[in-house]
Jmol script that loads the backbone (N, CA, C; Angstrom):
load data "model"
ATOM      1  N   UNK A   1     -41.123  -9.027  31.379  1.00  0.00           N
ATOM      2  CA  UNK A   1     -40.528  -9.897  32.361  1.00  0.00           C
ATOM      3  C   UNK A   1     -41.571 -10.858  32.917  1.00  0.00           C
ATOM      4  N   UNK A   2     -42.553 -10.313  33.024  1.00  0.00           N
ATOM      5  CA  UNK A   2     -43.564 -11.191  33.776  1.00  0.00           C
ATOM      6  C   UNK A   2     -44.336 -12.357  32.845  1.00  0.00           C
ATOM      7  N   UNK A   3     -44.105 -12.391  31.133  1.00  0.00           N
ATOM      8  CA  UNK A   3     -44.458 -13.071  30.261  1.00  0.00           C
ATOM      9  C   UNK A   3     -43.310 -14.120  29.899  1.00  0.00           C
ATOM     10  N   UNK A   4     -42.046 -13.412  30.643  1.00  0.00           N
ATOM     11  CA  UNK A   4     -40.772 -14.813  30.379  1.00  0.00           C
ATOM     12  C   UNK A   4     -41.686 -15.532  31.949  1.00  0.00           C
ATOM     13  N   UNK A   5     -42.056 -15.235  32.953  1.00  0.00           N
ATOM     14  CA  UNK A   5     -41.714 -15.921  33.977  1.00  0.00           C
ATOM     15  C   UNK A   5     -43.111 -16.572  33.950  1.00  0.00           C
ATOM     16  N   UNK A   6     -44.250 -16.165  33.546  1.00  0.00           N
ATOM     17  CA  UNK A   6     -45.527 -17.112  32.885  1.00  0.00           C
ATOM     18  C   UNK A   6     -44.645 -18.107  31.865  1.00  0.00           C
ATOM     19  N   UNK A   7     -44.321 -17.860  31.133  1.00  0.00           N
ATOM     20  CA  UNK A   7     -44.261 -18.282  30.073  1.00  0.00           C
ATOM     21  C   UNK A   7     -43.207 -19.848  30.837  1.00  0.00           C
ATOM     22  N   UNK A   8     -41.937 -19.603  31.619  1.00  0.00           N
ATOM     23  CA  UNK A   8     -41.734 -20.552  32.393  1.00  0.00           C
ATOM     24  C   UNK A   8     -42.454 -21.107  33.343  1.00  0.00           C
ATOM     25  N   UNK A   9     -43.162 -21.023  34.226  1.00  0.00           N
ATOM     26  CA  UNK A   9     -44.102 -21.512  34.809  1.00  0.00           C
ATOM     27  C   UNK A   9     -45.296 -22.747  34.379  1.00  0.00           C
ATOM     28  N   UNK A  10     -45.691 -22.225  33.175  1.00  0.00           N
ATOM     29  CA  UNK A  10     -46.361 -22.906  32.517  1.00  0.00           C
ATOM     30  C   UNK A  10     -45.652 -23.957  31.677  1.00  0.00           C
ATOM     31  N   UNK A  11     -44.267 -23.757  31.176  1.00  0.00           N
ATOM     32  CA  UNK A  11     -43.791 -24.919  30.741  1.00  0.00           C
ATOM     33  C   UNK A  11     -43.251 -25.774  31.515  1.00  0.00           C
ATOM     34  N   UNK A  12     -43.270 -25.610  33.107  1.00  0.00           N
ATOM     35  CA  UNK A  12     -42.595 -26.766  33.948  1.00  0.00           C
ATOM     36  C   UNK A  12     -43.992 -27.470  34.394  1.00  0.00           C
ATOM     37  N   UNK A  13     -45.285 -26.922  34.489  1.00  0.00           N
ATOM     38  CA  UNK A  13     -46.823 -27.449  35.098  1.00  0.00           C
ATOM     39  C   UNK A  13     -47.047 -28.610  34.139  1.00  0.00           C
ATOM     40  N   UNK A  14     -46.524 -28.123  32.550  1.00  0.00           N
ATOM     41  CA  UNK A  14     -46.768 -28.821  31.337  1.00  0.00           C
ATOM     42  C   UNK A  14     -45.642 -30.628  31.657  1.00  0.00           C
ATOM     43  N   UNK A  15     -44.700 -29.479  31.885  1.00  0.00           N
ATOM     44  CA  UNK A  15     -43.875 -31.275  32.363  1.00  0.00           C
ATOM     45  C   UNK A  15     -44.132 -32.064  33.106  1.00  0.00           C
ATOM     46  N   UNK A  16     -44.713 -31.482  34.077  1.00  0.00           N
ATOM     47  CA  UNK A  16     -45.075 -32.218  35.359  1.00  0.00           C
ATOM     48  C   UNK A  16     -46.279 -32.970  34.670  1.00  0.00           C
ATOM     49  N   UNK A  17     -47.780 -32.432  33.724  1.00  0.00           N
ATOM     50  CA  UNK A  17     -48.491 -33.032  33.595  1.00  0.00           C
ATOM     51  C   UNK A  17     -48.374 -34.318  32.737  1.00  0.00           C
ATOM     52  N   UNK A  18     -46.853 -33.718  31.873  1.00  0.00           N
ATOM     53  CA  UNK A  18     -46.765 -34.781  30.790  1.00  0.00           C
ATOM     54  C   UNK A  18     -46.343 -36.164  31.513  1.00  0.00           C
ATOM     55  N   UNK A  19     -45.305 -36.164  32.422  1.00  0.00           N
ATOM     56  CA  UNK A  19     -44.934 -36.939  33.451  1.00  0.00           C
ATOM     57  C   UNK A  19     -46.038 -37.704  34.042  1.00  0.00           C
ATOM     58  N   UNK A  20     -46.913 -37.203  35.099  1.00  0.00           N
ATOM     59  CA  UNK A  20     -47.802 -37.785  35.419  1.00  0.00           C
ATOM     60  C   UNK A  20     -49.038 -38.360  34.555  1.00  0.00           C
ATOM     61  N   UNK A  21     -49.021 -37.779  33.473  1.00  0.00           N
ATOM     62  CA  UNK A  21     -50.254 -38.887  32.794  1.00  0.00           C
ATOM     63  C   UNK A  21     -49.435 -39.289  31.355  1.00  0.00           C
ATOM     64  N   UNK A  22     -48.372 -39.294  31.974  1.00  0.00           N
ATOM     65  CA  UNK A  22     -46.959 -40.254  30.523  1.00  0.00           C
ATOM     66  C   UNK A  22     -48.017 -39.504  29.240  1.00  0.00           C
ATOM     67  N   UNK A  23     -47.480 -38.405  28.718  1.00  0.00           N
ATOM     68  CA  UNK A  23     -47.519 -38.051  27.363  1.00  0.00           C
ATOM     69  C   UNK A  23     -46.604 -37.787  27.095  1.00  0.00           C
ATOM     70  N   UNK A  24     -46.813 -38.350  25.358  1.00  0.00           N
ATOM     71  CA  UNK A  24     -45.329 -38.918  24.373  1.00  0.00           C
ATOM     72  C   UNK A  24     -44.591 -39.692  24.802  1.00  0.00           C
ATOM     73  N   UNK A  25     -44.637 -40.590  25.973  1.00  0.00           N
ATOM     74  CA  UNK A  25     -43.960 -41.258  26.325  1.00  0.00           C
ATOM     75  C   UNK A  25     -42.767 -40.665  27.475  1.00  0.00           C
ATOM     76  N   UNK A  26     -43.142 -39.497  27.913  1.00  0.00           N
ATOM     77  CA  UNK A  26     -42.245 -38.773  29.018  1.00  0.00           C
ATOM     78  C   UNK A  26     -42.003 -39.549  29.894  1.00  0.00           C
ATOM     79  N   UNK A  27     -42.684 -40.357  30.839  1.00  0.00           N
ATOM     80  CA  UNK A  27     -41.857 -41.246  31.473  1.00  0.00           C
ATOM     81  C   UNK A  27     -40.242 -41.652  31.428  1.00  0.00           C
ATOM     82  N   UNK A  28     -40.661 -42.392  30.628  1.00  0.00           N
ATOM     83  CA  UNK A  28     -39.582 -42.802  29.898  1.00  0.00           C
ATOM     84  C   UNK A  28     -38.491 -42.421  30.112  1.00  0.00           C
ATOM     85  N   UNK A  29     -38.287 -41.251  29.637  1.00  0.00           N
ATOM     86  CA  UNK A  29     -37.271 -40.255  29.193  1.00  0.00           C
ATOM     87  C   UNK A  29     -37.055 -39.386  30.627  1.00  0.00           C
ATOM     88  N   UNK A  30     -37.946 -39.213  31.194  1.00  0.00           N
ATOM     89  CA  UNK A  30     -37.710 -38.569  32.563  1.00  0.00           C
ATOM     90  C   UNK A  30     -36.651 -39.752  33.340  1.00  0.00           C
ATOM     91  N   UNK A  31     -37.308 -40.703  33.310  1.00  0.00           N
ATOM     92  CA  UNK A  31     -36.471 -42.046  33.895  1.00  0.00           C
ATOM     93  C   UNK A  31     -35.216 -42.306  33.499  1.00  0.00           C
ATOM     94  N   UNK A  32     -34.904 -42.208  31.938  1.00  0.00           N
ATOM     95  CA  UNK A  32     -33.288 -42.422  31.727  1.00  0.00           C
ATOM     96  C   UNK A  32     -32.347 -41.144  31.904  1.00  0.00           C
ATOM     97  N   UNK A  33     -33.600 -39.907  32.002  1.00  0.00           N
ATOM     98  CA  UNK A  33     -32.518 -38.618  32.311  1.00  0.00           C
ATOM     99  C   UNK A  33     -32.250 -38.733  34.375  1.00  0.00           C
ATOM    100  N   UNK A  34     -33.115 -39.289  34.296  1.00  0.00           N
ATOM    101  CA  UNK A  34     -33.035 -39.328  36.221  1.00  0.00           C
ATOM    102  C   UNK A  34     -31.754 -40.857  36.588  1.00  0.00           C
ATOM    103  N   UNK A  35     -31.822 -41.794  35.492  1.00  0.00           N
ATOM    104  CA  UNK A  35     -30.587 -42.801  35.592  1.00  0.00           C
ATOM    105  C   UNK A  35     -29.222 -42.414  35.349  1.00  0.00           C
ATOM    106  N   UNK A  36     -29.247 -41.619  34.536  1.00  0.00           N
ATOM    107  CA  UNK A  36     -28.079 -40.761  33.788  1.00  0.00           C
ATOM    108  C   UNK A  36     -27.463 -39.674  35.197  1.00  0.00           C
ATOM    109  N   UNK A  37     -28.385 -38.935  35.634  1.00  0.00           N
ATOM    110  CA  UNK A  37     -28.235 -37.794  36.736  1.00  0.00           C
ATOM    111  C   UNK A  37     -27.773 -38.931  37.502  1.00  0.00           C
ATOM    112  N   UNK A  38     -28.101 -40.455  38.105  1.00  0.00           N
ATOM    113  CA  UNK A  38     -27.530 -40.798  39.056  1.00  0.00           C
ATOM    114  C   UNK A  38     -26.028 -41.305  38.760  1.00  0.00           C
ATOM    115  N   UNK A  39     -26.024 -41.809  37.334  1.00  0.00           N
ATOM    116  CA  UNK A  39     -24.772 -42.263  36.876  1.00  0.00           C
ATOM    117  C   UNK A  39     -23.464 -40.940  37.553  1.00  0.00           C
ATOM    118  N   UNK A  40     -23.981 -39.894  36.901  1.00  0.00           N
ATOM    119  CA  UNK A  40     -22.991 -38.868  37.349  1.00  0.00           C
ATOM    120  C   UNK A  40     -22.696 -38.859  38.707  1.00  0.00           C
ATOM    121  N   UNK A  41     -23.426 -38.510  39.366  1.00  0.00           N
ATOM    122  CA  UNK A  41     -23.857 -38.683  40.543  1.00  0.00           C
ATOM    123  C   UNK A  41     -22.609 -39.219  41.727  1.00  0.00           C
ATOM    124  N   UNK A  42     -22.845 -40.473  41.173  1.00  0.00           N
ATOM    125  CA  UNK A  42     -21.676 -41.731  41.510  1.00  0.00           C
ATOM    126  C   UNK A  42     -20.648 -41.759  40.661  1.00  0.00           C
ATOM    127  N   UNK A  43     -20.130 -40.813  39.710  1.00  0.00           N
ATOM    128  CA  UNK A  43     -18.976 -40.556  39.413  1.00  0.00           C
ATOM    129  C   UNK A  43     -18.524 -39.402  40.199  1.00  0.00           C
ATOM    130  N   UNK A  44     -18.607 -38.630  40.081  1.00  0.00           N
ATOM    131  CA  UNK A  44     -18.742 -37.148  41.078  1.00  0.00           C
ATOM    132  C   UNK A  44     -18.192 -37.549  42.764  1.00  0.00           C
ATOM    133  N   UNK A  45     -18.732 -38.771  43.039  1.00  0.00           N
ATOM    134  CA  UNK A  45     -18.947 -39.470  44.416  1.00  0.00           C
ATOM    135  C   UNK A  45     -17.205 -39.471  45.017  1.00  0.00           C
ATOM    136  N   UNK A  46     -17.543 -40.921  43.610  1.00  0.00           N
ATOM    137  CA  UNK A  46     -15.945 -41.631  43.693  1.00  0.00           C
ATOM    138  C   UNK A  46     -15.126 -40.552  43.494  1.00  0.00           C
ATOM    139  N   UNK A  47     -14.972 -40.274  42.969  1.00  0.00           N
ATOM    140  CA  UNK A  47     -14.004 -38.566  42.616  1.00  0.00           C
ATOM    141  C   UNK A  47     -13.430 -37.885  43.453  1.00  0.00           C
ATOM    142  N   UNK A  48     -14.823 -37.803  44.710  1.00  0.00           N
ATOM    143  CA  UNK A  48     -14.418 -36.727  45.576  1.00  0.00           C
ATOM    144  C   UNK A  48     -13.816 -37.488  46.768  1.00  0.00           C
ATOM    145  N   UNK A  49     -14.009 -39.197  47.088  1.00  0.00           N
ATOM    146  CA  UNK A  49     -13.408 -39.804  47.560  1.00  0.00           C
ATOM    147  C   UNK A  49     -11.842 -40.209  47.568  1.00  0.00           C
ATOM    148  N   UNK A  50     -11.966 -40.054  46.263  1.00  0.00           N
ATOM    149  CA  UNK A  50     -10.569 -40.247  45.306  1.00  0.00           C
ATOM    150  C   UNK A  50      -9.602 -38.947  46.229  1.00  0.00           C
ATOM    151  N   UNK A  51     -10.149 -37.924  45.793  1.00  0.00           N
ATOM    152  CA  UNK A  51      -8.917 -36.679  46.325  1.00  0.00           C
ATOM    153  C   UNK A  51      -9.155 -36.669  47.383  1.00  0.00           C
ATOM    154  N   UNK A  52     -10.186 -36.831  48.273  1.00  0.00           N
ATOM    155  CA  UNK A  52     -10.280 -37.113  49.944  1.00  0.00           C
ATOM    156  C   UNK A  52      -9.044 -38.097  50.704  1.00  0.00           C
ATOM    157  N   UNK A  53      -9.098 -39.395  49.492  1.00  0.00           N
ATOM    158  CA  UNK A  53      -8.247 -40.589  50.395  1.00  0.00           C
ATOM    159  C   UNK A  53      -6.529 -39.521  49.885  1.00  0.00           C
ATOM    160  N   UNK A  54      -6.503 -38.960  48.822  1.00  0.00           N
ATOM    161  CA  UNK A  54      -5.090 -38.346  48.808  1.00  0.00           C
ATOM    162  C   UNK A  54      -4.963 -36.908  49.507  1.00  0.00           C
ATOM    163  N   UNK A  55      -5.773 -36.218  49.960  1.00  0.00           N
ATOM    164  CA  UNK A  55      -5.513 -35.102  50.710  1.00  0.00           C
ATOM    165  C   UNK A  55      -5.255 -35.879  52.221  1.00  0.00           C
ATOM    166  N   UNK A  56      -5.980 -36.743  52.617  1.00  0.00           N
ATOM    167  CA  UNK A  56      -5.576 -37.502  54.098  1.00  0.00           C
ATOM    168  C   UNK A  56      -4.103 -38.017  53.651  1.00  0.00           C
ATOM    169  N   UNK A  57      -3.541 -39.133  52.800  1.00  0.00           N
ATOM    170  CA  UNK A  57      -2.752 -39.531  52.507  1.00  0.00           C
ATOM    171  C   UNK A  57      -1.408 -38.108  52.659  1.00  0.00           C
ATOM    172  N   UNK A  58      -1.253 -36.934  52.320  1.00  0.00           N
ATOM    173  CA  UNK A  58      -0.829 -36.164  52.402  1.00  0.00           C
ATOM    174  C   UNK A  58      -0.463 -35.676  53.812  1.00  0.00           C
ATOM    175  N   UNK A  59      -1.765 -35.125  54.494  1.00  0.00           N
ATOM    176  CA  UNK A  59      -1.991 -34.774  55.421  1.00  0.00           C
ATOM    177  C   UNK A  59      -0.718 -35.773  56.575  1.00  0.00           C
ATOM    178  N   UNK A  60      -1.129 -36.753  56.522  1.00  0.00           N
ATOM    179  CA  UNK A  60      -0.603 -38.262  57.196  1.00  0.00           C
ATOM    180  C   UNK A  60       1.448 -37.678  57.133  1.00  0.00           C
ATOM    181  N   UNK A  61       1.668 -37.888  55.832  1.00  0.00           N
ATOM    182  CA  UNK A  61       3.093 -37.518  55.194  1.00  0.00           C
ATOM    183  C   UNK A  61       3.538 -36.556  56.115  1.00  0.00           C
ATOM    184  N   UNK A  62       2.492 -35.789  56.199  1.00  0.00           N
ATOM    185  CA  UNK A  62       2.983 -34.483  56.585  1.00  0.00           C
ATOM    186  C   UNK A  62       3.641 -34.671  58.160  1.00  0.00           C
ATOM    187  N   UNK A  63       2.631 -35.033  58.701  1.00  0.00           N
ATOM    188  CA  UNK A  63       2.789 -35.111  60.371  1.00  0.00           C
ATOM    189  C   UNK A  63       3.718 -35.997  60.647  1.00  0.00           C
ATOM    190  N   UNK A  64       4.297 -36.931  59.814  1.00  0.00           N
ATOM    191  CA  UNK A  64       5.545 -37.834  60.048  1.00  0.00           C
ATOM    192  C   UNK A  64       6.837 -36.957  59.884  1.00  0.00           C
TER     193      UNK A  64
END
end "model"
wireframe off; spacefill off
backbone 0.3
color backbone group
């Protein structure tokens, strides 16, 4: 157990280093996975706005 949790440890220090001194080009790729995470992000958003404006819309129905 303690060689899975080295064994993770050391591969997130590794990302972080690859990140900060851009090896293979990690940047990069950190950047379009962090554009992508926001894309969702702001779908997820609208979404929850979406059933928000129809649970009020409901709500509203109701009390009339």
């Amino acid at each position: 157990m303690f060689g899975k949790i080295s064994f993770i440890i050391l591969l997130v220090i590794f990302i972080v280093l690859a990140i900060m001194f851009d090896w293979f080009g990690s940047r990069d790729l950190f950047q379009k996975g962090v554009d992508g995470a926001q894309v969702a992000v702001e779908k997820i958003e609208s979404a929850g706005d979406k059933v928000n404006q129809a649970i009020e819309t409901i709500n509203e129905e109701e009390k009339r």
